[in-house]
Every structure is written in structure tokens, then in C-alpha cells.
N, C-alpha and C positions, 0 to 999 in steps of 0.2 A: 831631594829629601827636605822636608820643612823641617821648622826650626823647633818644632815640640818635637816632631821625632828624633832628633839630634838630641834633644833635653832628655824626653824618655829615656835614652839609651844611655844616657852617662847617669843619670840620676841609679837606673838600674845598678849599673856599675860600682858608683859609690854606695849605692845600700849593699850590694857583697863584698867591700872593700871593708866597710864600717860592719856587719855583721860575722865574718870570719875570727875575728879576735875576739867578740863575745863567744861563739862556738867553744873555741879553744879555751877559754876563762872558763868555761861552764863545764867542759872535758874535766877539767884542774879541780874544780868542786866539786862535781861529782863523784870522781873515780880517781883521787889524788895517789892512791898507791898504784895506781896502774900505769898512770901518766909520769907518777918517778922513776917508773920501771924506765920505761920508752925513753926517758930523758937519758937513762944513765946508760941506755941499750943504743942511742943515738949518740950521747956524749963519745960510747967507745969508737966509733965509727958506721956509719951509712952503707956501705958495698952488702951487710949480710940482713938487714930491713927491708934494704933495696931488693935484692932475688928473694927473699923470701917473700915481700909484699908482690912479684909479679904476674904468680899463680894465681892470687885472690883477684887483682885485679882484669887479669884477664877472666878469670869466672865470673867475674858482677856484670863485667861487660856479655859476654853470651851469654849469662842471664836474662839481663835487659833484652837486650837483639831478641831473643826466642819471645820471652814475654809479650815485647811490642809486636811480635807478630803471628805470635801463635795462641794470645788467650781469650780470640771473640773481645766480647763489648770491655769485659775489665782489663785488657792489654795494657792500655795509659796508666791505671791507677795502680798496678803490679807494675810496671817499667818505674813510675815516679817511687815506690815502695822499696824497690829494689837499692836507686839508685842513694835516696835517702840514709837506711839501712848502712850503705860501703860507704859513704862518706860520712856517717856519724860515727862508724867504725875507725876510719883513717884519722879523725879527726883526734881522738885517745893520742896516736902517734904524732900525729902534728903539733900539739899541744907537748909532746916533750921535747918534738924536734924545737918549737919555737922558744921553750924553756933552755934548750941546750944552747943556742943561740943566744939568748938572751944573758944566762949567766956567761957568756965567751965577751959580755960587753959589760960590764960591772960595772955598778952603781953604790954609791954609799946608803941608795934608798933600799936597797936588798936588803939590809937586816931587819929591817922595821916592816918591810911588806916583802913579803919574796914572791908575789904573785906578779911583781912590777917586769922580774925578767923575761915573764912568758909574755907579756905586754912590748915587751923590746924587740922582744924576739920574735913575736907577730908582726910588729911592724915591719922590721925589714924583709923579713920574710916577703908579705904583701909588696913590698915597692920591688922589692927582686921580681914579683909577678908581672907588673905592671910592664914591664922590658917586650917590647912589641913580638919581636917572633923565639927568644930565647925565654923569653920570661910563661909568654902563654903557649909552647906546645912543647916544654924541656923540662921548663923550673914548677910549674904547676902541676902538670903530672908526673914527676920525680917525685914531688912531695908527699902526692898521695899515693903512690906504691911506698915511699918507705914509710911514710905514716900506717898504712893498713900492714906492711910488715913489721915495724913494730911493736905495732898492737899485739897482733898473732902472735906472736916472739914473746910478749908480756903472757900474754893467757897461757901458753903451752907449757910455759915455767911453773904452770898453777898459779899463778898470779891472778886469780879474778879479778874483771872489772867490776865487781861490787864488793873487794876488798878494804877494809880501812886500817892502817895501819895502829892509829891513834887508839883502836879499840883493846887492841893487843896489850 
């Protein structure tokens, strides 16, 4: 392996290291009552986001699979649509999960920005990912089943993701 492919490959890495917590920032602006749903549905405990987010994610994945293989020439752009789609969905839950996180590690800077704890909480989130075989095939997809369950979990309470609280 040359030393640009080495480069490549970590570079990649760090641009979805450094983009994950804009995701999740951007989750928190968008859809901020949906995301304090998930936070407060993650705050109570993970075990019932977790089986709920399972179903989903076993559906997106045989979605995918059929997609990339059963749709002729636009199979690729339906698989990559697909997979978009569940992860901009999980991403709503991961965004409270990193917020529940984040307020479990308290800052004096919270009252002045409380956007800082979903930033805390992203981070470590991330560096728990980083963990060679517990971190990429345990803690990263843990995250995103219970992130997509408690999305689902927020929505089905009637909780729109295009609720705003502040409007009320």
C-alpha cells in the first residue's frame, strides 16, 4: 500500500469523524423538539430504542440488499437513497442520544449555549467509535439502532419531526 493510499484512507476517516457532529448539530436545529424527545427517551434508558430501532434497521438493510440487486441500472442510486434516508433518520436519535450524554458530563458552558452538550456528547460518542473491534462493529451499530429507535419512538408519540416547540 503507498503512502497516498494510507493518506486517502485516514483522511476519509477524519472527514466522517469531523462531519458526524455537524449531522447531529444540524439534527438539533432542524427538528429540536424531536431530538429532545430522543434525548429524554434515551436519558430514561437505551434497552427499549434499542429493540424498537431493530425492526427498522433490519428493514433498511433488506431494502438495500433487494435494491442493489434487483433494480437494473438505478440499483446504486436507490441503495445509496436508501441508506441516506436511515441514517439521516437514526441520526434525529443520535443527536439526543449524544445530548443525553453530553448533559451526563456538565459544563458551566451549558447555560449560555446548551447546544455545547450535544457537541460533548458527540465527541465521545465518536472516540468510543474509534475502539478497533468493540467500537466499529458493537458501538457504532448499537448507536444507530437505538438512534433510528428513538426516532420512531419520538414520531409515534405524535411527535413530528417538523414540530417546533417554541411555536406553541
Amino acid at each position: 500500500m503507498l503512502m497516498a493510499d494510507t493518506l486517502a484512507i485516514f483522511l476519509v476517516v477524519v472527514g466522517f469523524l469531523l462531519a458526524l457532529p455537524g449531522l447531529w448539530l444540524l439534527c438539533l436545529g432542524l427538528w429540536p423538539a424531536a431530538v429532545g424527545h430522543t434525548t429524554d427517551d434515551c436519558s430514561a434508558g437505551l434497552l427499549f430504542p434499542f429493540l424498537v430501532g431493530i425492526p427498522i434497521s433490519v428493514l433498511a438493510f433488506f431494502a438495500t440488499a433487494f435494491a442493489s440487486s434487483g433494480l437494473g441500472p438505478a440499483s446504486g442510486f436507490v441503495s445509496i437513497a436508501i441508506i441516506c434516508l436511515y441514517v439521516l433518520f437514526a441520526s434525529v436519535g443520535i443527536a439526543g442520544l449524544s445530548t443525553a450524554i453530553g448533559r451526563r458530563l456538565p459544563s458551566p458552558a451549558d447555560a449560555e449555549r446548551p447546544w455545547k452538550a450535544t457537541i460533548r456528547g458527540s465527541v465521545v460518542l465518536e472516540l468510543a467509535f474509534l475502539l478497533p473491534i468493540l467500537g466499529w462493529f458493537l458501538l457504532l451499530p448499537a448507536a444507530l439502532i437505538i438512534g433510528s429507535g428513538a426516532a420512531l419512538r419520538s414520531v409515534r408519540k405524535g411527535k413530528a419531526l417538523g414540530s417546533n416547540p417554541e411555536v406553541a
